[in-house]
ZAMARGU-4260 file (C-alpha; in steps of 0.2 Angstrom, whole numbers, plus 5000, padded with zeros to 4 digits):
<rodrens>
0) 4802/4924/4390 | 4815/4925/4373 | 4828/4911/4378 | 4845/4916/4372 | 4862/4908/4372
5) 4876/4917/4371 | 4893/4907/4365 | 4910/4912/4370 | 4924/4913/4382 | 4938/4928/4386
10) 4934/4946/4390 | 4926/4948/4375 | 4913/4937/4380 | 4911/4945/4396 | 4907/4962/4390
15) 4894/4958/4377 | 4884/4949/4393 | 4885/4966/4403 | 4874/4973/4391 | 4864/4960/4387
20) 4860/4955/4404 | 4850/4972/4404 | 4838/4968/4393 | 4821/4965/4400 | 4809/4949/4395
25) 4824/4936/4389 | 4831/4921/4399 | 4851/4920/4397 | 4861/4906/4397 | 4881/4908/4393
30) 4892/4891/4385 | 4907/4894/4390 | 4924/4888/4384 | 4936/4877/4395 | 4951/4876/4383
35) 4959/4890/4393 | 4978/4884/4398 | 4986/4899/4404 | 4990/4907/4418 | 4983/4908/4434
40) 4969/4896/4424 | 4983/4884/4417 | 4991/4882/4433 | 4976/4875/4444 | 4969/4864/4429
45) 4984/4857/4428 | 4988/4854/4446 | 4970/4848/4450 | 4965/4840/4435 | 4950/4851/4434
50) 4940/4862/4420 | 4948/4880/4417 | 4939/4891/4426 | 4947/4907/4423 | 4934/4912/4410
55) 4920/4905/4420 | 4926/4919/4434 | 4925/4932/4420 | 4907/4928/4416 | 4900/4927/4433
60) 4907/4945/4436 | 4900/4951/4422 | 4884/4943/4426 | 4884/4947/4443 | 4876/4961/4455
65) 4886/4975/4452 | 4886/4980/4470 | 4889/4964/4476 | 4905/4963/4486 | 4909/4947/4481
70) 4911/4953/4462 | 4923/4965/4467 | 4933/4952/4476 | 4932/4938/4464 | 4944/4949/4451
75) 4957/4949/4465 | 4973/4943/4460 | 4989/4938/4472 | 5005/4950/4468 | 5020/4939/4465
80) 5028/4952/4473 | 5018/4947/4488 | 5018/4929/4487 | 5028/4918/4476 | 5018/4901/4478
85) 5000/4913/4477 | 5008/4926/4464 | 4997/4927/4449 | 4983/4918/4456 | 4965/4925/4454
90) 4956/4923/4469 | 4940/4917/4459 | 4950/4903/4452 | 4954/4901/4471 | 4938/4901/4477
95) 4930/4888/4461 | 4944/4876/4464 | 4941/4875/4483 | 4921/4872/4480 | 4925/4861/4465
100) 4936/4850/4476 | 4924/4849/4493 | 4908/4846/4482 | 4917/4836/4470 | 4907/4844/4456
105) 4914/4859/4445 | 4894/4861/4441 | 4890/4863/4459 | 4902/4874/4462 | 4898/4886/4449
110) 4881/4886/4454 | 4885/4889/4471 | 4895/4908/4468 | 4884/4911/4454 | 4869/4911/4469
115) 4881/4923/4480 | 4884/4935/4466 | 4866/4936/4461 | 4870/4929/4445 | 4856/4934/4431
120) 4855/4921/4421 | 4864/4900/4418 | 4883/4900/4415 | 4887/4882/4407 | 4903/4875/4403
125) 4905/4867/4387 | 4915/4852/4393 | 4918/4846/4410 | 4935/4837/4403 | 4954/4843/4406
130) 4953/4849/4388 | 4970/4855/4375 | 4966/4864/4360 | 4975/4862/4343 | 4976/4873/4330
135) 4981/4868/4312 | 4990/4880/4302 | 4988/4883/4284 | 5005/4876/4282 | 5002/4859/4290
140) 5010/4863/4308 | 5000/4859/4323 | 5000/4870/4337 | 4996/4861/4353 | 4987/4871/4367
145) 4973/4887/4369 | 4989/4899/4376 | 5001/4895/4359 | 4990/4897/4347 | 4993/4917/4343
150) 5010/4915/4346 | 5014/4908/4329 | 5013/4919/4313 | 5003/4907/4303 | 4987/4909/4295
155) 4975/4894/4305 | 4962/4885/4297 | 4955/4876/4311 | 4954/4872/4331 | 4950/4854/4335
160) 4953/4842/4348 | 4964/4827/4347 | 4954/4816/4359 | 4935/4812/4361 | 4926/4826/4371
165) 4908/4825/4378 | 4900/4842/4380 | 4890/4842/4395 | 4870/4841/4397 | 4868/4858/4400
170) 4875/4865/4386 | 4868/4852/4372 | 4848/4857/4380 | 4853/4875/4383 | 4856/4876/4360
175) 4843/4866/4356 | 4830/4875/4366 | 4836/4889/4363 | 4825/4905/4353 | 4841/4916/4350
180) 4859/4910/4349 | 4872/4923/4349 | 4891/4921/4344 | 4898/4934/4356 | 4913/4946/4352
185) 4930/4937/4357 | 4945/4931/4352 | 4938/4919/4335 | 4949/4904/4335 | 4954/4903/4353
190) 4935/4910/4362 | 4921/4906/4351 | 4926/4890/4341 | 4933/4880/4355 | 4914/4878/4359
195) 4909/4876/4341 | 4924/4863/4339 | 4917/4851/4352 | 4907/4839/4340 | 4891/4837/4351
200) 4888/4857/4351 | 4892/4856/4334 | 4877/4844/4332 | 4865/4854/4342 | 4869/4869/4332
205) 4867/4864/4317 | 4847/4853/4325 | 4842/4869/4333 | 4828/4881/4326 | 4835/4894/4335
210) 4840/4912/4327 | 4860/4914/4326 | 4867/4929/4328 | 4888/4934/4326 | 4894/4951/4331
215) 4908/4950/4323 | 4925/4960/4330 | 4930/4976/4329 | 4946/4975/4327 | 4958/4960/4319
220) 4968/4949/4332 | 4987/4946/4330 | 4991/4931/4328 | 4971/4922/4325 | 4965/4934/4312
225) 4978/4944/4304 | 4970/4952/4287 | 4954/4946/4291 | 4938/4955/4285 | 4921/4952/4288
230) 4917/4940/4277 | 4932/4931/4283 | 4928/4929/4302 | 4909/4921/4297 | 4918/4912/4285
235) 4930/4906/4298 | 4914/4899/4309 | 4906/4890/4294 | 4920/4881/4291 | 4918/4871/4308
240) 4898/4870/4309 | 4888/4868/4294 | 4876/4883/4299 | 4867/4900/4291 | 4865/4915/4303
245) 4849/4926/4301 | 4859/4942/4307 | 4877/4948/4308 | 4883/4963/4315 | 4896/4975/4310
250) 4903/4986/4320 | 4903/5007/4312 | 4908/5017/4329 | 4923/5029/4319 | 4939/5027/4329
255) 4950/5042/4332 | 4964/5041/4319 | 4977/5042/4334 | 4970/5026/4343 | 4968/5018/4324
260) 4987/5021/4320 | 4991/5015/4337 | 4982/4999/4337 | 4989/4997/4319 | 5007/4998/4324
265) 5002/4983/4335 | 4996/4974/4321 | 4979/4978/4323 | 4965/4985/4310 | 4948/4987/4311
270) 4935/4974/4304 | 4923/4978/4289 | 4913/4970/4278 | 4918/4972/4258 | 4904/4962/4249
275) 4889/4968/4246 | 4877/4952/4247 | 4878/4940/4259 | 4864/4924/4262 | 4865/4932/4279
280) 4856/4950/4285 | 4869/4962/4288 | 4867/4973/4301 | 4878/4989/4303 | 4876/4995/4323
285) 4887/5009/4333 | 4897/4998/4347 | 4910/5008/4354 | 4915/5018/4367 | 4919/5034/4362
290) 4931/5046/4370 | 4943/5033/4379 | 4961/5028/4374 | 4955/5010/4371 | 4946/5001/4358
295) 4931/4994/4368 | 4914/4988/4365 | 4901/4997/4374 | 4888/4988/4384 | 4875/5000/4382
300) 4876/4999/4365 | 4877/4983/4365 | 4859/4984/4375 | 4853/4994/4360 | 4859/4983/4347
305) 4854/4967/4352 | 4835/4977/4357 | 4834/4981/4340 | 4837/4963/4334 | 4825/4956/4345
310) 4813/4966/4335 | 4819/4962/4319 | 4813/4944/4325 | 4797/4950/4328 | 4800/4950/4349
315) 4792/4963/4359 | 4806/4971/4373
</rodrens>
């Protein structure tokens, strides 16, 4: 079996495993950040002094059986409407806060869901602390917290932590043993490097023999990567962990000039690479869906892509 680790957080995270999961003769295992302090997320860490879990949820539906009922319900969310103490709550956060607090163990409870939801593969947080994200712009200000971050109009040049954090076990044995670690698609400062940021992963990442992968974006994030190209976003990663990846992947699925223009007015472009050498293989791969009004990666081409890789490497799938 190809053990892989796939590094991440957010939805973006969560749809790169749908795909992935599918492919045959590999043994997954997902990092998952914790930094999350919003919403329905921000509101049970805070109250119960636990872990976010609200990217945890994502991933164990992404990874789940996808007739299991319980992956239908987990997405639930309360209607403030409804209920003005429950409003906004996801009923997965619900549900991992309640096993987290009888067990006493956020681990345990993770691994209990994951086992109702026929969960294909190991979902590992990165930390198992109450952590808070900081962002320092390129002007010098600090931005304190995961949720704030893309709310200022500052170019950032790093996430770090302003207190000691311990990456748990799991995660550190997961990297180091790994065959293939991939840098999922997701938001770059707020998804990816809040892993990368934690100095024990750091460490293991830059130890590991592993293959690194980055499929990089599609499109550039408001307020994490405004003007990005390509070579900006690796560049980005690089700059918190003294690593070389063996493949990246650039995304070439033509967008309809319509839903272009209409991301643009947003402040959103598409991604492309403008060099022409890189110490890095770059790979071009078709990712997107075609034929809907949003910009979306597509998990069955993310199946193909990541196939094609594998061979690349010399794997047989």
């Amino acid at each position: 079996m190809i053990k892989v680790v796939i590094l991440g957080g957010g939805t973006g995270q969560s749809v790169i495993l749908r795909g992935i999961k599918q492919v045959e003769g590999i043994e997954l295992a997902t990092i998952v950040t914790v930094a999350d302090d919003g919403g329905s997320t921000g509101r049970l860490r805070d109250e119960f002094s636990m872990p976010a879990m609200g990217d945890i949820r994502n991933v164990m539906v992404s990874l789940s059986d996808e007739q299991s009922l319980m992956s239908s319900i987990m997405d639930y969310r309360f209607n403030v409407v409804d209920s003005e103490s429950l409003g906004g709550h996801s009923l997965g956060n619900l549900i991992l806060t309640a096993l987290t607090q009888t067990t006493g163990s956020f681990m345990e409870a993770i691994g209990s869901v994951s086992k109702i939801m026929k969960v294909k593969g190991r979902i590992i947080p990165s930390s198992l602390q109450l952590l808070t994200l900081l962002a320092r712009m390129e002007d010098g200000t600090i931005v304190r917290g995961e949720s704030n971050i893309p709310l200022f109009k500052n170019a950032i040049t790093e996430v770090f932590y302003d207190e000691p954090v311990r990456a748990t076990e799991e995660s550190i044995d997961a990297i180091v043993n790994a065959d293939v670690i991939l840098f999922g698609i997701g938001s770059l400062f707020t998804s990816i490097l809040p892993n990368v940021a934690i100095p024990d992963i750091r460490r293991a990442l830059e130890f590991t023999k592993a293959k690194k992968v980055y499929y990089c974006n599609a499109m550039t994030q408001p307020g994490e990567t405004d003007g990005y190209n390509g070579e900006d976003h690796v560049d980005a990663i690089l700059r918190h962990c003294n690593i070389k990846f063996d493949f990246v992947v650039e995304n070439i699925t033509k967008t309809d000039e319509n839903l272009a223009k209409r991301y643009l007015e947003t402040g959103s472009k598409g991604v492309h690479f403008e060099k022409t050498e890189h110490e890095y293989r770059l790979v071009k791969h078709d990712l997107l869906k075609t034929g809907v009004d949003q910009i979306r990666h597509d998990s069955v081409k993310v199946k193909a892509s990541f196939e094609a890789l594998l061979k690349e490497m010399g794997y047989v799938v």
